[in-house]
DOTORNU-236606 format. One record per atom (N, C-alpha, C): atom name; x, y, z. Coordinates in nm, 2 decimals, m for minus. Layout:
residues N
 kolnu   east  north     up
    CA      X      Y      Z
...
//
This chain:
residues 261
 kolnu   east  north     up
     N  m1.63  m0.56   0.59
    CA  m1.57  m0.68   0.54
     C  m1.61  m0.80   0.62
     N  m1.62  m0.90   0.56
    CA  m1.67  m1.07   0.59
     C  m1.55  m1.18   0.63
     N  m1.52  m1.19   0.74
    CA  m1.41  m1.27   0.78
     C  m1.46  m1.37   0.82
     N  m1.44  m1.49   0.77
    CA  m1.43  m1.64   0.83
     C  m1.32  m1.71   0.88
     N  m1.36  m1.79   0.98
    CA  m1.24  m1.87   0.95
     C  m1.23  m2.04   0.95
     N  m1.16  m2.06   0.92
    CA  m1.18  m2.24   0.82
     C  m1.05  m2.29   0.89
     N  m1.04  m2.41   0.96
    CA  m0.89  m2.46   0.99
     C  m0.82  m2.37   1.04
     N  m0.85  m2.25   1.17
    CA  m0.79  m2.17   1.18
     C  m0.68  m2.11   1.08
     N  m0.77  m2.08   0.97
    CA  m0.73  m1.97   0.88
     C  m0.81  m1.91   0.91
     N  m0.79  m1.77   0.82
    CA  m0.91  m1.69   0.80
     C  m0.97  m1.61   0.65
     N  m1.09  m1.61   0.62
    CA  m1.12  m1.62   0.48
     C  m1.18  m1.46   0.48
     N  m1.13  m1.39   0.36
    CA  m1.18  m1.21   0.39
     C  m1.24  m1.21   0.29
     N  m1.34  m1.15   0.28
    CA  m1.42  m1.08   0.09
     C  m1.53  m1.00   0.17
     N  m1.59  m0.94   0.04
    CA  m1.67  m0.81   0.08
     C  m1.81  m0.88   0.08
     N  m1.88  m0.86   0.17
    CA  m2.05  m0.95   0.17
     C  m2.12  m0.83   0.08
     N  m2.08  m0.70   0.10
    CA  m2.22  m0.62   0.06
     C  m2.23  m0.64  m0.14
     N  m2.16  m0.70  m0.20
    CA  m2.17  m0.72  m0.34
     C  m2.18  m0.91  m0.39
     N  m2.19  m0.96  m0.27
    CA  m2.14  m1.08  m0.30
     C  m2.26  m1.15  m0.38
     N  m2.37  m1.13  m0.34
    CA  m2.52  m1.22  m0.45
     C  m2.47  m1.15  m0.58
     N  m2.38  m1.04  m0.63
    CA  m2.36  m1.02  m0.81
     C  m2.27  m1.08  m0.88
     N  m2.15  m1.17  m0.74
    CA  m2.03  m1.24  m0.80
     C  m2.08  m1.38  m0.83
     N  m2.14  m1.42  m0.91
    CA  m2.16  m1.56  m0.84
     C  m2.03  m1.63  m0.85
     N  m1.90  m1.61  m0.97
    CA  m1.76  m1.69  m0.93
     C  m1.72  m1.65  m0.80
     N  m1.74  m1.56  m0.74
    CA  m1.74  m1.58  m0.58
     C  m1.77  m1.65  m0.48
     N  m1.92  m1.68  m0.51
    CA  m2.00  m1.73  m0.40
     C  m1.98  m1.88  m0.43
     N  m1.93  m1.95  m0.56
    CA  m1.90  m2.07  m0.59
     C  m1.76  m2.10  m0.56
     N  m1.68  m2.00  m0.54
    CA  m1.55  m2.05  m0.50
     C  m1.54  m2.04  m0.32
     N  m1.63  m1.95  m0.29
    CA  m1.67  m1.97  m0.13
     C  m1.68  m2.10  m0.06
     N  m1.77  m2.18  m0.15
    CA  m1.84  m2.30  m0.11
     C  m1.77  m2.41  m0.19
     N  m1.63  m2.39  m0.24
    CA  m1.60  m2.51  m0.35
     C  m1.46  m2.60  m0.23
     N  m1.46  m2.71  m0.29
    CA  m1.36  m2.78  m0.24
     C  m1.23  m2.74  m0.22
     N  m1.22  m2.67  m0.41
    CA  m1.10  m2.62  m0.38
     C  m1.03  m2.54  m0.29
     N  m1.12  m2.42  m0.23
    CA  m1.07  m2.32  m0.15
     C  m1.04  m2.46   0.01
     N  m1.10  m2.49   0.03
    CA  m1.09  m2.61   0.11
     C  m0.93  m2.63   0.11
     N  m0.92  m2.72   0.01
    CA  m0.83  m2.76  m0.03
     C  m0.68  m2.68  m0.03
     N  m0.67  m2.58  m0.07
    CA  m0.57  m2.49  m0.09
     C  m0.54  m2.42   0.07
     N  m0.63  m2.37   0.17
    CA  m0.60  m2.37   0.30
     C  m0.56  m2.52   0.38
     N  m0.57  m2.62   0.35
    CA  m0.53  m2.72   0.42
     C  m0.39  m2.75   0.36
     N  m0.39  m2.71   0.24
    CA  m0.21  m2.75   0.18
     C  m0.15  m2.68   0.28
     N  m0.14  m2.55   0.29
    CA  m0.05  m2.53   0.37
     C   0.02  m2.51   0.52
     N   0.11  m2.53   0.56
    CA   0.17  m2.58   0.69
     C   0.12  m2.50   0.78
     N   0.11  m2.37   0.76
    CA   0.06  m2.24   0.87
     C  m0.05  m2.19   0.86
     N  m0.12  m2.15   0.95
    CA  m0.27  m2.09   0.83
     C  m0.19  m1.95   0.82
     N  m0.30  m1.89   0.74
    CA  m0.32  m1.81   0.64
     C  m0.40  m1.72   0.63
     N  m0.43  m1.62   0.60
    CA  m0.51  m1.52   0.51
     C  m0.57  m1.50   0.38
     N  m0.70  m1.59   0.37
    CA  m0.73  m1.57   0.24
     C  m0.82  m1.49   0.20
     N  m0.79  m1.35   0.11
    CA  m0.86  m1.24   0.07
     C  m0.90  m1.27  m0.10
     N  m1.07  m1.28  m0.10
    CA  m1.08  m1.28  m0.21
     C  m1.18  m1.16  m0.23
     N  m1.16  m1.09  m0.38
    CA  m1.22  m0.97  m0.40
     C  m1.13  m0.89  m0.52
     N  m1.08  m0.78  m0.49
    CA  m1.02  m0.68  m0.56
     C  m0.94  m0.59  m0.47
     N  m0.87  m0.56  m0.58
    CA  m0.79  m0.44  m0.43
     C  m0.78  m0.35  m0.33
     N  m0.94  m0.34  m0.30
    CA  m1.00  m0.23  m0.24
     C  m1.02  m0.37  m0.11
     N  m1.06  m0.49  m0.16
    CA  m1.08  m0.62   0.00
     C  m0.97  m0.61   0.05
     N  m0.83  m0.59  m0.05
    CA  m0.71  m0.64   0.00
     C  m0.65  m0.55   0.10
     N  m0.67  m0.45   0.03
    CA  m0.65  m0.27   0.15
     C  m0.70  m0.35   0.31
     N  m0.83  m0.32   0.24
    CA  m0.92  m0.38   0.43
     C  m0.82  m0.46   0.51
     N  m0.87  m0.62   0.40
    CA  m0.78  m0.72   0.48
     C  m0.67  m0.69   0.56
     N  m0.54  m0.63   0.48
    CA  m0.46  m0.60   0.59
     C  m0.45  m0.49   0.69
     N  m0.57  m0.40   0.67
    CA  m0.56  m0.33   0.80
     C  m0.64  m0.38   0.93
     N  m0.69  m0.48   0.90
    CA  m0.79  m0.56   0.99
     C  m0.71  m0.65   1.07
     N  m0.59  m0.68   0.99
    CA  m0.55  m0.81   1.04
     C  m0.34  m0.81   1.00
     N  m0.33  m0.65   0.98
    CA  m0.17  m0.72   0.94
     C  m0.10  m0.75   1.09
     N  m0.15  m0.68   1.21
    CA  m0.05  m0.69   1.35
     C  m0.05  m0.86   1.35
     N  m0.12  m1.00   1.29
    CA  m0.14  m1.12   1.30
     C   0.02  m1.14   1.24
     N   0.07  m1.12   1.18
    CA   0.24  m1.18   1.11
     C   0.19  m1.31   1.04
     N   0.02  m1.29   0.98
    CA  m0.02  m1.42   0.88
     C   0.04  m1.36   0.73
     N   0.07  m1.51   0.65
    CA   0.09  m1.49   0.51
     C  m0.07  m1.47   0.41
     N  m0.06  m1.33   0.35
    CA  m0.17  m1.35   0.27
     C  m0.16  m1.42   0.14
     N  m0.31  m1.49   0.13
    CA  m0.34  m1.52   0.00
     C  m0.38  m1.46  m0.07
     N  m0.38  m1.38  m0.20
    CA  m0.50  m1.31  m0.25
     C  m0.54  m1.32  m0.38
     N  m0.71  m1.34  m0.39
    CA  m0.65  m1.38  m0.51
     C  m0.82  m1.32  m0.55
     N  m0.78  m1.27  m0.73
    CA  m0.87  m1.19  m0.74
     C  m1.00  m1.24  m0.79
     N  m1.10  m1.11  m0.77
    CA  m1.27  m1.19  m0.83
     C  m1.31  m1.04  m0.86
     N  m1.29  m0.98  m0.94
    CA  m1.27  m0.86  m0.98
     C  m1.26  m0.81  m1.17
     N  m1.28  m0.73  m1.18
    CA  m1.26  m0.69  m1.31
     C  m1.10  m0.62  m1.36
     N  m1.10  m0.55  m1.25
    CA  m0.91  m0.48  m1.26
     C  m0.84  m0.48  m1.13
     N  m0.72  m0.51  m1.14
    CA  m0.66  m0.54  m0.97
     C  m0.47  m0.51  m1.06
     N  m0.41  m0.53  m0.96
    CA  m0.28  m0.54  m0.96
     C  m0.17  m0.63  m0.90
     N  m0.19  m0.66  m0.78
    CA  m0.12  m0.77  m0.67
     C  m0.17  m0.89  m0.65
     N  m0.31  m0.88  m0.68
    CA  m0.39  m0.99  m0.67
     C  m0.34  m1.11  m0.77
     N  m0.33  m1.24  m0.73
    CA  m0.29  m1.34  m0.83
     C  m0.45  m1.36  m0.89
     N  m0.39  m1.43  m0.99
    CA  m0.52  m1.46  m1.09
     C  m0.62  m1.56  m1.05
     N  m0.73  m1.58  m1.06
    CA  m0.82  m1.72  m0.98
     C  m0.78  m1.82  m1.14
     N  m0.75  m1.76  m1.19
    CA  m0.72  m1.87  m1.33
     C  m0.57  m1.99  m1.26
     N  m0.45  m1.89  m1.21
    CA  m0.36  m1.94  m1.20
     C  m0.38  m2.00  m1.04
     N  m0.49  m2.04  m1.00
    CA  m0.47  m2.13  m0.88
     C  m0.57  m2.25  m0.91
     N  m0.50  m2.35  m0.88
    CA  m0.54  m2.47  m0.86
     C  m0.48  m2.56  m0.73
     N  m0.55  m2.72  m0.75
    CA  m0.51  m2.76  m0.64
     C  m0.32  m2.80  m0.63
     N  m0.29  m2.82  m0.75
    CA  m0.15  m2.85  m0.76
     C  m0.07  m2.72  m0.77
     N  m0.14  m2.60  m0.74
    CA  m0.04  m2.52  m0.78
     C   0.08  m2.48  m0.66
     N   0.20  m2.47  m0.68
    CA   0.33  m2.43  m0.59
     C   0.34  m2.26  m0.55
     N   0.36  m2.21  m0.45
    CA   0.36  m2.07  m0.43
     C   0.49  m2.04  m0.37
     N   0.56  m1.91  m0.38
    CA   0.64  m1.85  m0.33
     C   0.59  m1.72  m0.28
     N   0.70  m1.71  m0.14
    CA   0.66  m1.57  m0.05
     C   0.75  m1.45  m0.07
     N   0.69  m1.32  m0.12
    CA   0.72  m1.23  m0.13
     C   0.74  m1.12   0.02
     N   0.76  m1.02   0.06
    CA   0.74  m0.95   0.20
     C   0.73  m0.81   0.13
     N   0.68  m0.73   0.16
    CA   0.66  m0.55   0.14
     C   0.62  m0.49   0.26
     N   0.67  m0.33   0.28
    CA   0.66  m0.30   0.39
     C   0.53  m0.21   0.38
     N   0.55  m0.20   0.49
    CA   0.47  m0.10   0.56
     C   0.51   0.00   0.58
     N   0.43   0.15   0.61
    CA   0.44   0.21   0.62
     C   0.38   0.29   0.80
     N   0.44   0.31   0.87
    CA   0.39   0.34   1.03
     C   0.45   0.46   1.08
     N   0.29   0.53   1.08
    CA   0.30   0.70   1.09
     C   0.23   0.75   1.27
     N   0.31   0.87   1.26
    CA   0.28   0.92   1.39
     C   0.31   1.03   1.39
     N   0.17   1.13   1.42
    CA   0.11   1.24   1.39
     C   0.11   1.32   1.51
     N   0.17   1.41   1.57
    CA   0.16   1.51   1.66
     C   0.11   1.62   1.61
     N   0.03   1.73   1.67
    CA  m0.01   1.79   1.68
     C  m0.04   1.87   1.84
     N  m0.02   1.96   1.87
    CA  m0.03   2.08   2.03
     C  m0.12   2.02   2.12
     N  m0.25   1.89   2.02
    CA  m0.33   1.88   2.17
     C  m0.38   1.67   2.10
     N  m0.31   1.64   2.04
    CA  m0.32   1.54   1.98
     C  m0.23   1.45   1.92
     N  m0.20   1.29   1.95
    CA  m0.09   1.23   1.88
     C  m0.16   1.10   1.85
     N  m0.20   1.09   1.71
    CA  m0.20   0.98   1.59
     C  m0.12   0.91   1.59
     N  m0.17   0.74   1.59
    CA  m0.08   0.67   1.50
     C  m0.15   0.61   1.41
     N  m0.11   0.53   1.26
    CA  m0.17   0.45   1.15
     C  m0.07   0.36   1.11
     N  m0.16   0.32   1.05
    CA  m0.06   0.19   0.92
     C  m0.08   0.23   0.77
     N   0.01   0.28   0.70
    CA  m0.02   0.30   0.56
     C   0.02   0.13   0.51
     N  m0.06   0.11   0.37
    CA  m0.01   0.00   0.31
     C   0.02   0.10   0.21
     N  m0.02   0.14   0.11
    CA  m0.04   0.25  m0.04
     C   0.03   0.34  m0.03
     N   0.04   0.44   0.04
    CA   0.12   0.58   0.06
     C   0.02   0.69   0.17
     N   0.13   0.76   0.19
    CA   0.08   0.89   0.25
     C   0.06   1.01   0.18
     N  m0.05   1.10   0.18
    CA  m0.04   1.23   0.10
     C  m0.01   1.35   0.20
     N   0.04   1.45   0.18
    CA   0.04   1.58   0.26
     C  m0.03   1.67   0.15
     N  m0.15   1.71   0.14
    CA  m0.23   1.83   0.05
     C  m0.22   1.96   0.11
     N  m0.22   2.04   0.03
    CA  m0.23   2.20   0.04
     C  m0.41   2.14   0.10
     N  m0.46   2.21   0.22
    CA  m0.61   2.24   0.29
     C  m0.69   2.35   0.24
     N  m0.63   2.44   0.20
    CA  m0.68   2.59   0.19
     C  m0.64   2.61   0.06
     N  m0.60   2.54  m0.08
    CA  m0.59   2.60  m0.20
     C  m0.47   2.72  m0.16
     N  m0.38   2.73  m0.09
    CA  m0.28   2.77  m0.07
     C  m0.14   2.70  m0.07
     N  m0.05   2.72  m0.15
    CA   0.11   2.61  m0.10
     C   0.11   2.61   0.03
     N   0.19   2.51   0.02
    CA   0.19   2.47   0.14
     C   0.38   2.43   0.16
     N   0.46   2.49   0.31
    CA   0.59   2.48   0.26
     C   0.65   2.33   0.38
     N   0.69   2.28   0.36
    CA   0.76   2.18   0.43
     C   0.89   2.17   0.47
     N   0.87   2.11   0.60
    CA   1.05   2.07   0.62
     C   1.08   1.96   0.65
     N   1.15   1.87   0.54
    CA   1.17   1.73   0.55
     C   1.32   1.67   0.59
     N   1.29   1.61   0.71
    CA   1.44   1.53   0.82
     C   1.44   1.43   0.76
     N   1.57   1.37   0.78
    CA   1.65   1.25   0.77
     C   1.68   1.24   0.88
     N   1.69   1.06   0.92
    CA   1.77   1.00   1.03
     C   1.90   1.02   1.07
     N   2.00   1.11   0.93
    CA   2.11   1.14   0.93
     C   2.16   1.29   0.93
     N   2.00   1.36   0.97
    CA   2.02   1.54   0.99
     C   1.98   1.57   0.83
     N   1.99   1.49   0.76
    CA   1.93   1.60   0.64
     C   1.82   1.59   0.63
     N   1.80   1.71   0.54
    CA   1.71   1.81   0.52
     C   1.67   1.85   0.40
     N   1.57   1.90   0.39
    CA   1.53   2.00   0.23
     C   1.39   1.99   0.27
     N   1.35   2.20   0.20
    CA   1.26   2.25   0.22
     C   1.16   2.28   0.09
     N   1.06   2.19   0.11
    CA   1.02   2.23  m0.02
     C   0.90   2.29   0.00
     N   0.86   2.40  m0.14
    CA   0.70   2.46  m0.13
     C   0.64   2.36  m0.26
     N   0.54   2.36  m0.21
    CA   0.47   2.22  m0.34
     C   0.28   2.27  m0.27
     N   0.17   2.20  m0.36
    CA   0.07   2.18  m0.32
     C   0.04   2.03  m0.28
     N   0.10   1.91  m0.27
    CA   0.07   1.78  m0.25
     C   0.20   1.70  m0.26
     N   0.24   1.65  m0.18
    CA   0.33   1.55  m0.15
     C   0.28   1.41  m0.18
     N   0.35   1.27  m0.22
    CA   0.34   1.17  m0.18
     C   0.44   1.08  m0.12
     N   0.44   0.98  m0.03
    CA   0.56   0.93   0.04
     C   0.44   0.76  m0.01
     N   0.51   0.66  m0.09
    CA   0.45   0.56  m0.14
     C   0.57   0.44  m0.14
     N   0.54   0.34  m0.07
    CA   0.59   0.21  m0.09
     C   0.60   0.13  m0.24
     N   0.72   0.03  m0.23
    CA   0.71   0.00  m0.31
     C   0.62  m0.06  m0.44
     N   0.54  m0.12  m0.36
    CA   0.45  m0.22  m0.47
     C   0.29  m0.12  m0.48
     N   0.32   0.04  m0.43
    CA   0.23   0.10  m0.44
     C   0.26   0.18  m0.53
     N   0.36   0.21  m0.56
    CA   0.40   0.31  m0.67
     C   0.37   0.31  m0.81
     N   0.33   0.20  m0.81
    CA   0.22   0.21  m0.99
     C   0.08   0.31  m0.93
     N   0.05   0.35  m0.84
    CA  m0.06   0.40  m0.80
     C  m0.09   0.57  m0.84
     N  m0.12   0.68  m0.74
    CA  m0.09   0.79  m0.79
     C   0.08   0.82  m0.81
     N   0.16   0.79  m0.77
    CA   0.31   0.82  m0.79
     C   0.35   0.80  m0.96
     N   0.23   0.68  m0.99
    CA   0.26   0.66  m1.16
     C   0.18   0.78  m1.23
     N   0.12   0.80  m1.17
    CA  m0.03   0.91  m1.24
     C   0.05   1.01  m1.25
     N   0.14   1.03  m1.18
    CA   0.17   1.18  m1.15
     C   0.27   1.21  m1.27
     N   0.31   1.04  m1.31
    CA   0.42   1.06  m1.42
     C   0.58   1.05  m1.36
     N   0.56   0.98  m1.23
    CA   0.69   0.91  m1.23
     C   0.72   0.80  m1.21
     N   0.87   0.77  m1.20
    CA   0.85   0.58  m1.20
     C   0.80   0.52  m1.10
     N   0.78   0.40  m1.17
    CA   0.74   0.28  m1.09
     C   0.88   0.25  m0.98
     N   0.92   0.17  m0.88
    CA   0.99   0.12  m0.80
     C   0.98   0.03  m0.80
     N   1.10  m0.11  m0.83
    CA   1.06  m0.23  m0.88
     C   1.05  m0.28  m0.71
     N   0.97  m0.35  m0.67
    CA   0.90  m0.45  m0.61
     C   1.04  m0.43  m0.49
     N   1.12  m0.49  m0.51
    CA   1.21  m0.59  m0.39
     C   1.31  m0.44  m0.39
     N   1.31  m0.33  m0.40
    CA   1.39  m0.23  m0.35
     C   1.37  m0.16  m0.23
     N   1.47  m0.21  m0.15
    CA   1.44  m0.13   0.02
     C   1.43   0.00  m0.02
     N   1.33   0.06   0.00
    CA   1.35   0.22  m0.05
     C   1.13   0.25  m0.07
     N   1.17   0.42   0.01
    CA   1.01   0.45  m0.07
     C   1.04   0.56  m0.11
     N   0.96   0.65  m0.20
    CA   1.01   0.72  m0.29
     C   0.89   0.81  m0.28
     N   0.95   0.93  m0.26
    CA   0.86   1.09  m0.21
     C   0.85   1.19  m0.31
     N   0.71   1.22  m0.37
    CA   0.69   1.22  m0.51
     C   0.63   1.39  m0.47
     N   0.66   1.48  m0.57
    CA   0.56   1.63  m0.55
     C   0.47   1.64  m0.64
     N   0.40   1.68  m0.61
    CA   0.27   1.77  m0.72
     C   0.29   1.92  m0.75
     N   0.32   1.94  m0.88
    CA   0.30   2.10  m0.88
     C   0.42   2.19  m0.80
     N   0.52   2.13  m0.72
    CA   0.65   2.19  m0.72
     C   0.70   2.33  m0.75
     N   0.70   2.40  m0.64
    CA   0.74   2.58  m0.64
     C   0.87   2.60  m0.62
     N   0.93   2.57  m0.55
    CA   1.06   2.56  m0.47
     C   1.07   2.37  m0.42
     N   1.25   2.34  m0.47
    CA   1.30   2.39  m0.54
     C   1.16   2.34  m0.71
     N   1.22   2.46  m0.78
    CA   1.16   2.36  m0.95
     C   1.17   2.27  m0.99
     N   1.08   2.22  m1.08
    CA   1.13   2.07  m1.13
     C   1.16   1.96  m1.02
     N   1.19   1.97  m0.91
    CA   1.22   1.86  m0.79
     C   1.17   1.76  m0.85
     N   1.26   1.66  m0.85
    CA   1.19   1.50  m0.90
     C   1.17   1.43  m0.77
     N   1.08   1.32  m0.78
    CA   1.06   1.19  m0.66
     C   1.22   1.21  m0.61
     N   1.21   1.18  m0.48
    CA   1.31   1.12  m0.43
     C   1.32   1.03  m0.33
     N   1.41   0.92  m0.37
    CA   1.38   0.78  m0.33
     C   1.49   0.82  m0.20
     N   1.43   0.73  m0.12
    CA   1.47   0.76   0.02
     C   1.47   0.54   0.10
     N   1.60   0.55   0.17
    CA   1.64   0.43   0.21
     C   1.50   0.40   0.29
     N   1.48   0.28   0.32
    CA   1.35   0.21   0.42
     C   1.43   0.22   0.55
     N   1.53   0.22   0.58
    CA   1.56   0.22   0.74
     C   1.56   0.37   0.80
     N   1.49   0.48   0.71
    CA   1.53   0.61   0.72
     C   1.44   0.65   0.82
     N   1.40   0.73   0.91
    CA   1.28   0.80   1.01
     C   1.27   0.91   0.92
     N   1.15   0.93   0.85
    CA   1.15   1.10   0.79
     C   1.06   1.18   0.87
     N   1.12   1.31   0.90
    CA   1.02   1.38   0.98
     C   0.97   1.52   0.90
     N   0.86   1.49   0.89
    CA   0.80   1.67   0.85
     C   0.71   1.79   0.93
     N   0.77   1.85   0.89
    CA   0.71   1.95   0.97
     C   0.62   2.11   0.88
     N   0.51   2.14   0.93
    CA   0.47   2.24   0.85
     C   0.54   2.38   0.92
     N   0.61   2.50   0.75
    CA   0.67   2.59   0.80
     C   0.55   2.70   0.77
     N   0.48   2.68   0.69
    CA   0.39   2.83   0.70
     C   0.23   2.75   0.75
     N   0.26   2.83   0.89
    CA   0.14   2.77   0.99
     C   0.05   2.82   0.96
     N   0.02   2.96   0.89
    CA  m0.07   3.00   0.86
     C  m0.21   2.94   0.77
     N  m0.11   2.85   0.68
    CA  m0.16   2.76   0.56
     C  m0.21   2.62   0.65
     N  m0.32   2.58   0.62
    CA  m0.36   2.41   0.63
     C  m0.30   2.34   0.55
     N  m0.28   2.21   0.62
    CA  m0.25   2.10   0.56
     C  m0.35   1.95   0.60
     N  m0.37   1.90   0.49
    CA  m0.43   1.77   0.50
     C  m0.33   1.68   0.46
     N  m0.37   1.56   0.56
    CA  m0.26   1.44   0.58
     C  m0.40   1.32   0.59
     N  m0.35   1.24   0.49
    CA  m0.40   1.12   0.44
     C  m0.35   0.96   0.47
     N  m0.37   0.90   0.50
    CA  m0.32   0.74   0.46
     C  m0.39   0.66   0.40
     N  m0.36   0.60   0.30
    CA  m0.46   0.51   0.25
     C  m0.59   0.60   0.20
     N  m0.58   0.72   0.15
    CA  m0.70   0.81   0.12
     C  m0.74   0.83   0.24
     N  m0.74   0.82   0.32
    CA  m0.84   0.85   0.44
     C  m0.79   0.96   0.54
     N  m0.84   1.00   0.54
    CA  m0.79   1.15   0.63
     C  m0.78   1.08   0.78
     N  m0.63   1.17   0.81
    CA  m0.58   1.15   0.94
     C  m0.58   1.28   0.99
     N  m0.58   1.39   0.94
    CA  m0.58   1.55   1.00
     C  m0.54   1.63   0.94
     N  m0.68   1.76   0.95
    CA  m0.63   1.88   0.92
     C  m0.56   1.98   0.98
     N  m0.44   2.07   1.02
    CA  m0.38   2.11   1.08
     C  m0.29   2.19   1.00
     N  m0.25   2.32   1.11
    CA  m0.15   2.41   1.07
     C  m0.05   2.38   1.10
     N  m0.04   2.29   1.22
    CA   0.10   2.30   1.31
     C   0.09   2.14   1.35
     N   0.17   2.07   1.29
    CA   0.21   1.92   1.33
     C   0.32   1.89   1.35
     N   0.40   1.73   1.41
    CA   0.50   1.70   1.33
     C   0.47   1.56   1.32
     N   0.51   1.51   1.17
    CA   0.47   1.40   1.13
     C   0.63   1.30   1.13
     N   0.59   1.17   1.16
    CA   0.74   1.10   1.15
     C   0.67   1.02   1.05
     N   0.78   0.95   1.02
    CA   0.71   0.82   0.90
     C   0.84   0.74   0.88
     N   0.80   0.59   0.94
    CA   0.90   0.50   0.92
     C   0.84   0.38   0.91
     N   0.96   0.27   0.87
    CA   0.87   0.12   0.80
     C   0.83   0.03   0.92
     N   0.76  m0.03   0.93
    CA   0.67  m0.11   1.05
     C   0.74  m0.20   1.05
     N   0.78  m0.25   1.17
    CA   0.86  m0.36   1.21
     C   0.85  m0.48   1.13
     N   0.70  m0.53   1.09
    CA   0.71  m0.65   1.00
     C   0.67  m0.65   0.88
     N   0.67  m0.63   0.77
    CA   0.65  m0.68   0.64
     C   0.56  m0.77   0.64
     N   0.43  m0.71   0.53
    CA   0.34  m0.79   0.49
     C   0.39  m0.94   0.40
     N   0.33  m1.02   0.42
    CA   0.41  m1.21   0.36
     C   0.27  m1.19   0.24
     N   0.36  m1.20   0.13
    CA   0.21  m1.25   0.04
     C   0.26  m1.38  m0.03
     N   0.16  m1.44  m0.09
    CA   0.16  m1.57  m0.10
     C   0.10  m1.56  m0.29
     N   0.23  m1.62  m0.35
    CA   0.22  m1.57  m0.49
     C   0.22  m1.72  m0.54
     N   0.08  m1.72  m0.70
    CA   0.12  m1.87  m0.77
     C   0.25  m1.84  m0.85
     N   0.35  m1.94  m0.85
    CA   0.48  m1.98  m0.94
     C   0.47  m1.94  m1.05
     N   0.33  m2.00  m1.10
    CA   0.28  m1.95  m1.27
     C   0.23  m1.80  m1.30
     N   0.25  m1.73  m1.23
    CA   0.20  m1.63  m1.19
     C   0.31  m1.50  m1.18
     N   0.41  m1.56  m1.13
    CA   0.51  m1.44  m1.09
     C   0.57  m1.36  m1.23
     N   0.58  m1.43  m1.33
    CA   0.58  m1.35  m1.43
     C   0.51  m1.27  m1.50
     N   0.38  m1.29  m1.48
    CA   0.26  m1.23  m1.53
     C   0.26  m1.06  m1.43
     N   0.30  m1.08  m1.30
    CA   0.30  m1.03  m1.19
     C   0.40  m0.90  m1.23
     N   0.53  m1.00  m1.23
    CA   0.66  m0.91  m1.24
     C   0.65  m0.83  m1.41
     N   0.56  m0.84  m1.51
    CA   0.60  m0.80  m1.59
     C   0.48  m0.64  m1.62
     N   0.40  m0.67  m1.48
    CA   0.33  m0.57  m1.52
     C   0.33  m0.44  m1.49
     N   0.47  m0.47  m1.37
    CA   0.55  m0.31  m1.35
     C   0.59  m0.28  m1.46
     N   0.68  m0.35  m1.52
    CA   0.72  m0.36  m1.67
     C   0.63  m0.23  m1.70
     N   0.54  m0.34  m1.76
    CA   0.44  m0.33  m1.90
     C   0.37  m0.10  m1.83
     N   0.36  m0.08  m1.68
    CA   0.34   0.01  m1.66
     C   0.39   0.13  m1.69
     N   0.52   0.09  m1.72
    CA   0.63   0.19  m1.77
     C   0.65   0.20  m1.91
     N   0.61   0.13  m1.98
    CA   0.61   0.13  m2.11
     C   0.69   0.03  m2.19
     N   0.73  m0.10  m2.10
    CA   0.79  m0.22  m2.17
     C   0.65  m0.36  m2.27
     N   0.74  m0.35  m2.34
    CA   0.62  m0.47  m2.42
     C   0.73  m0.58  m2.40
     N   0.60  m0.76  m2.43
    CA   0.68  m0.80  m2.41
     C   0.75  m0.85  m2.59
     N   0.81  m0.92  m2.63
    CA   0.88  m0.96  m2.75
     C   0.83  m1.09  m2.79
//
């Protein structure tokens, strides 16, 4: 990823595709982007690209407590505001979503990460895989499944929708822990779990591998871990156009199967 910075801001997009965008390379070099970092009072983070720059951007840069901009140059996106709905007059409001901050022990090793998207636990060996899932309040429940997800809110249109469950509207303190393929108990649906919660998992049949993911990216293969997972002290700030938020807010909607009228 390509970080600049302008007015002590800082400007993110991907270089290795950039000679095929040319609305990129012209909004790179245009007044307006100029313009739209000097409007505002603090600097900023402006990520331009698609959802995949936006991922980057904030693991590059979320320990900064900057508000992001983002705005897309892409064919399909989801959070990204529209480059249609920005101009120099346009008004923005700030939204915040959390994070996700994990910490991985294992007998000769201890991880830590930043999820923005979610975490997976996979079956390693095409074997179930059985778990035991803590609450900050002593509960419990043990489930056998081949794939877990633990997904934030404004990630839950992601695989947690694929899988065929709901979406989680945006501004609900809460992340929601989704199974694949579910042995014990049956049927188990998502369960949404408070954001001030510590969840701790632990693998019960050591015998079996598990893979643990963040952000797709493998964090470890292991028989014997224990994994905590709780919300990161600060919330990501995004920086949304006014004209925009509807377009935004209706596409959880529109995910679940609402039209508009």
């Amino acid at each position: 990823m390509k970080q600049i910075e302008f007015n002590k801001s800082i400007i993110c997009y991907d270089d290795y595709n950039i000679d095929k965008n040319q609305n990129l390379n012209d909004f790179l070099n245009s007044d307006l982007l100029k313009e739209l970092i000097n409007n505002f009072k603090e600097k900023i983070i402006v990520v331009l690209g698609w959802d995949g720059t936006m991922l980057r951007a904030i693991k590059e840069n979320y320990d900064k407590n900057m508000p992001f901009l983002w705005i897309n140059f892409w064919h399909k996106w989801f959070l990204l505001n529209s480059k249609d709905s920005i101009n120099p007059n346009t008004d923005f409001v700030e939204r915040k979503y959390p994070l996700l901050e994990i910490e991985l022990e294992t007998n000769w090793t201890t991880k830590k990460a930043i999820a923005v998207n979610e975490i997976d636990i996979r079956s390693g060996n095409w074997k179930m895989i059985s778990l035991d899932i803590s609450l900050t309040k002593k509960q419990s429940i043990n489930i056998e499944w081949d794939w877990i997800l633990i997904s934030t809110p404004a990630w839950s249109t992601g695989y947690n929708s694929s899988l065929g469950w709901p979406i989680i509207p945006h501004t609900l303190n809460a992340f929601v822990l989704t199974p694949k393929a579910p042995w014990k108990p049956k049927l188990q649906a998502p369960i949404l779990i408070k954001d001030d919660e510590i969840i701790e998992i632990k693998n019960v049949w050591r015998q079996n591998i598990a893979e643990i993911y963040f952000d797709s990216v493998e964090l470890l293969k292991a028989n014997e871990f224990n994994l905590k997972i709780q919300k990161y002290k600060n919330k990501i700030r995004l920086i949304i156009a006014k004209n925009y938020i509807d377009i935004w807010d209706n596409k959880v909607l529109s995910e679940q199967g609402f039209l508009e009228k």
